[in-house]
TIDREN-282509 format. One record per residue (C-alpha): x negated, y, z negated. Coordinates in steps of 0.02 Angstrom, whole numbers, padded with zeros to 5 digits, always signed. Each point is the difference from the previous one (the first is absolute). Example, Ala and Ser with C-alpha at 12.3 -4.5 7.8 and 13.67 -1.06 7.14 Angstrom:
2
-00615-00225-00390;-00069+00172+00033;
***
This chain:
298
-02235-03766-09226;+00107-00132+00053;-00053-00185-00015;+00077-00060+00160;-00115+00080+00158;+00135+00020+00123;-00019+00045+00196;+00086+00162+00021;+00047+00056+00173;+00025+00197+00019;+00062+00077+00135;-00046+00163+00045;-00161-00011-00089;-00097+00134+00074;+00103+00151-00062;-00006+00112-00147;+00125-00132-00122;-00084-00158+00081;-00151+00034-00043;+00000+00020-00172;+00120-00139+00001;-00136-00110+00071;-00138+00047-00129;+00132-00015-00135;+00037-00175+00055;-00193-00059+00022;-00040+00092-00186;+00111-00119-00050;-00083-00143+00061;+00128-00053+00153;-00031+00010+00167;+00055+00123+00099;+00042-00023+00200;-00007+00159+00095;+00152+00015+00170;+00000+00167+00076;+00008+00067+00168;-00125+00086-00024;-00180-00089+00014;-00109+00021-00148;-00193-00085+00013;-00050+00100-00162;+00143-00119-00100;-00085-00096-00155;+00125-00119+00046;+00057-00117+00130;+00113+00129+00117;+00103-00059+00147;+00070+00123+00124;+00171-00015+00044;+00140+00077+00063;+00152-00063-00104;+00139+00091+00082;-00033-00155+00114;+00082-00158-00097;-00138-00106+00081;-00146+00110-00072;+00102-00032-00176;+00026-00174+00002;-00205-00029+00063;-00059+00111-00140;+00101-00105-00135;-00052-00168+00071;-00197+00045+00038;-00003+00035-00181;+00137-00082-00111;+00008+00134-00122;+00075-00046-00180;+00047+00183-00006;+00080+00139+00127;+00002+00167-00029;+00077+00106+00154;-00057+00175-00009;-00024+00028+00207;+00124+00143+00022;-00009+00161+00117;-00011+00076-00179;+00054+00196+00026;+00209+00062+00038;-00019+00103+00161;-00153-00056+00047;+00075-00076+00148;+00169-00020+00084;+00110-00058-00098;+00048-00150+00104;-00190-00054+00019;+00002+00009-00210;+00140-00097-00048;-00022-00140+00139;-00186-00011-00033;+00027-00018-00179;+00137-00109-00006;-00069-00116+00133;-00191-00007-00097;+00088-00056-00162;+00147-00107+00074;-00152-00098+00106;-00112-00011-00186;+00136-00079-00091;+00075-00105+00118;-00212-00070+00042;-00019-00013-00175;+00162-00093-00038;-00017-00125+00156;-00182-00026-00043;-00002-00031-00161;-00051+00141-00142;+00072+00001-00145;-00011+00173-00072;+00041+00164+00119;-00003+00168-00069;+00051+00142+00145;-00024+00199-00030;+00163+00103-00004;-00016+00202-00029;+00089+00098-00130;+00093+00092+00144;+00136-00133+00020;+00056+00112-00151;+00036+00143+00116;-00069+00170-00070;-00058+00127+00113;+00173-00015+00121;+00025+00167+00094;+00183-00047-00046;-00008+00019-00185;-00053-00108-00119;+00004-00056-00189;-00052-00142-00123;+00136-00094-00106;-00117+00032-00141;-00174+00018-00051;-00128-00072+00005;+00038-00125+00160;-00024-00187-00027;+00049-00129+00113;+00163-00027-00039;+00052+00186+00081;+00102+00011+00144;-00087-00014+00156;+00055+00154+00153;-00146-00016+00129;+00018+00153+00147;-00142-00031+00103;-00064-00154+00107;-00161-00039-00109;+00108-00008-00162;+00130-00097+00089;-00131-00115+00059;-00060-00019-00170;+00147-00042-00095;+00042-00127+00174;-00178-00079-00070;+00059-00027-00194;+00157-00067+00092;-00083-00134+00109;-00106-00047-00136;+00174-00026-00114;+00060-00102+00137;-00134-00114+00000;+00004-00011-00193;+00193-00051+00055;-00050-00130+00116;-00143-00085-00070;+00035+00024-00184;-00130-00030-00129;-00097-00113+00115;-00090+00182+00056;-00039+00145-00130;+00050+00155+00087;-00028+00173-00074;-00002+00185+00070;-00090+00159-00060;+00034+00195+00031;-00166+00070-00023;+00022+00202-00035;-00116+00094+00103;-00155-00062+00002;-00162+00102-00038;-00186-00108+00066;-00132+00021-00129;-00099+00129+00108;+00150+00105+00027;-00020+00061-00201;-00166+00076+00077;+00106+00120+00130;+00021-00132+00133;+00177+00031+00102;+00121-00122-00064;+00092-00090+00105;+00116+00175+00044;-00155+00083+00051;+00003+00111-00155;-00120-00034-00158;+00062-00046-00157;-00042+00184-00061;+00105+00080+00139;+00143-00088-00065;-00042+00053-00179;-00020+00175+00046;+00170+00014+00102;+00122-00127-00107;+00126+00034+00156;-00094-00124+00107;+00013-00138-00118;+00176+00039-00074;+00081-00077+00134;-00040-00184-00047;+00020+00043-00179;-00197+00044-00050;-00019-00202+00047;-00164-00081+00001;-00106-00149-00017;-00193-00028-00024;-00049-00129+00138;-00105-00099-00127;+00155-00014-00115;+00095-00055+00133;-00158-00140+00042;+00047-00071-00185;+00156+00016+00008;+00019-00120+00158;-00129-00100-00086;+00117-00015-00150;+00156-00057+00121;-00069-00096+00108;-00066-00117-00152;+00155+00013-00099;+00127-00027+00148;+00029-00176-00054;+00065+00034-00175;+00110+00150+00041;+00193+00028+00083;-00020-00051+00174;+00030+00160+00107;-00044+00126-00107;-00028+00197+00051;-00135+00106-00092;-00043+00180-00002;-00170+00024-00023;-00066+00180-00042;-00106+00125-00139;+00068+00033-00150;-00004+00156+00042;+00051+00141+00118;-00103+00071+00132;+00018+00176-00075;-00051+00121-00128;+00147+00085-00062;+00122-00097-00095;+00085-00125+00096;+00161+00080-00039;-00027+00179+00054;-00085-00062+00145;+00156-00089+00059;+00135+00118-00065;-00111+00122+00126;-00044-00096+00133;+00162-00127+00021;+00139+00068-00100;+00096-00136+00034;-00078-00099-00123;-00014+00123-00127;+00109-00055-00116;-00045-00208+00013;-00194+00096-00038;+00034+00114-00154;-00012-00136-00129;-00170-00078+00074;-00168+00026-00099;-00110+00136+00090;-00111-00143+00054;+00126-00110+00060;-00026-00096+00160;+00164+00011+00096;+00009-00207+00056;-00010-00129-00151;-00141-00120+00014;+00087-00085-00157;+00059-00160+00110;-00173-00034+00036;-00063+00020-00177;+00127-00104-00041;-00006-00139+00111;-00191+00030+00035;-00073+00042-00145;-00078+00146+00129;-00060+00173-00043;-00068+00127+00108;-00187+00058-00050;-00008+00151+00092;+00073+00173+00012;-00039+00163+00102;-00044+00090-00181;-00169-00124-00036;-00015-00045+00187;-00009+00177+00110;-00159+00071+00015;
***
């Protein structure tokens, strides 16, 4: 637990990542602000709703409350889900509004969410890593608006980093997919299959690499950033995920089968091998994912 309480501001608070996020932060003894557009009286915490595609809803929600902290997970969090114009301009215009609020206003620390898709797997077009496992130094070859919009997030927050230097502690995550406590009990993850769907037929999840993230790990590990931000390179990009695959077979068969492409950057991985490094965060961090679908699924 950190010594310093800090006021944390998280955006998109309500969904599956914010919420744990939120309890992670509290458990830590800070104190989490809830913005969402959606309303939520059940919240154990002071909630605001607010719509922060609108730059005025941003800038209120940053000066009501005069966070230490922001994290900026509000997102329209699913590729496809809707046109692909209405994804890229809503998510580029809720995180350009966050950080420009949260630069004008004041806060000192800002920590946005990215998505491991600014990598580019699953393209229709083809597709293969530079090597294995990914880390954040790989290429990034977005084909779709929601991964473009997510790599044009870690880019705005880079160009505040730019403009403001160390004066503001900017950082930015790419949580792998991200799996709620209750979905471990058959619950329809965020894809509207269950965790054991994807087990069962490895094709579903081979297209993001077998990628994926327990919620609560992802609560500590924005607990861990958000307190450390001041003492590490300003502008720095994370991947945050298991260290594991979501899959039974060995990691390497499963790929050589599923996305030949990468066969040969797989062969030499352990059967267990989680395809994105977390070794950044462990690094930086001093992070660890506690959870993993072989203790957790019931």
């Amino acid at each position: 637990m950190s010594e310093e309480k800090l006021r944390v501001l998280v955006t998109g608070a309500t969904g599956r990542l914010g919420r744990s996020v939120t309890a992670a932060l509290a458990a830590a003894g800070h104190e989490p602000v809830s913005v969402d557009v959606v309303a939520d009286p059940d919240s154990p915490w002071e909630h605001l709703p607010a719509d922060l595609t609108h730059a005025g809803d941003a800038y209120a929600a940053i000066a009501r409350y005069r966070p230490d902290a922001v994290v900026h997970l509000a997102a329209l969090a699913v590729p496809f889900s809707r046109p692909e114009h209405t994804l890229y301009t809503t998510n580029t215009a809720l995180a350009f509004n966050v950080l420009q609020a949260s630069v004008d206003l004041g806060v000192r620390r800002v920590a946005v969410a990215s998505s491991p898709t600014v990598i580019g797997y699953g393209n229709p077009a083809g597709w293969a890593p530079s090597y294995l496992p990914l880390d954040e130094d790989h290429p990034t070859a977005p084909w779709n608006a929601y991964s473009l919009s997510k790599l044009a997030v870690e880019q705005a927050m880079g160009m505040f980093a730019t403009r403001r230097g160390d004066h503001v502690r900017f950082a930015a995550f790419r949580p792998c997919f991200v799996v709620a406590p209750e979905d471990w009990a058959g619950a329809p993850t965020q894809d509207g299959r269950t965790i054991g769907e994807r087990l069962e037929r490895p094709e579903i999840g081979a297209v993001s690499l077998f990628n994926y993230l327990d919620a609560r790990d992802a609560g500590t590990f924005v607990t861990r950033l958000v307190e450390q931000l001041p003492g590490l390179p300003n502008g720095e990009v994370f991947f945050v995920g298991a260290d594991d695959g979501l899959v039974r077979e060995p990691v390497a068969d499963a790929i050589a089968t599923h996305v030949p492409a990468a066969a040969d950057a797989a062969a030499t991985l352990a059967a267990a091998s989680p395809l994105f490094s977390n070794a950044k965060a462990k690094r930086l961090l001093g992070w660890s994912p506690e959870h993993s679908w072989r203790t957790e699924l019931t």
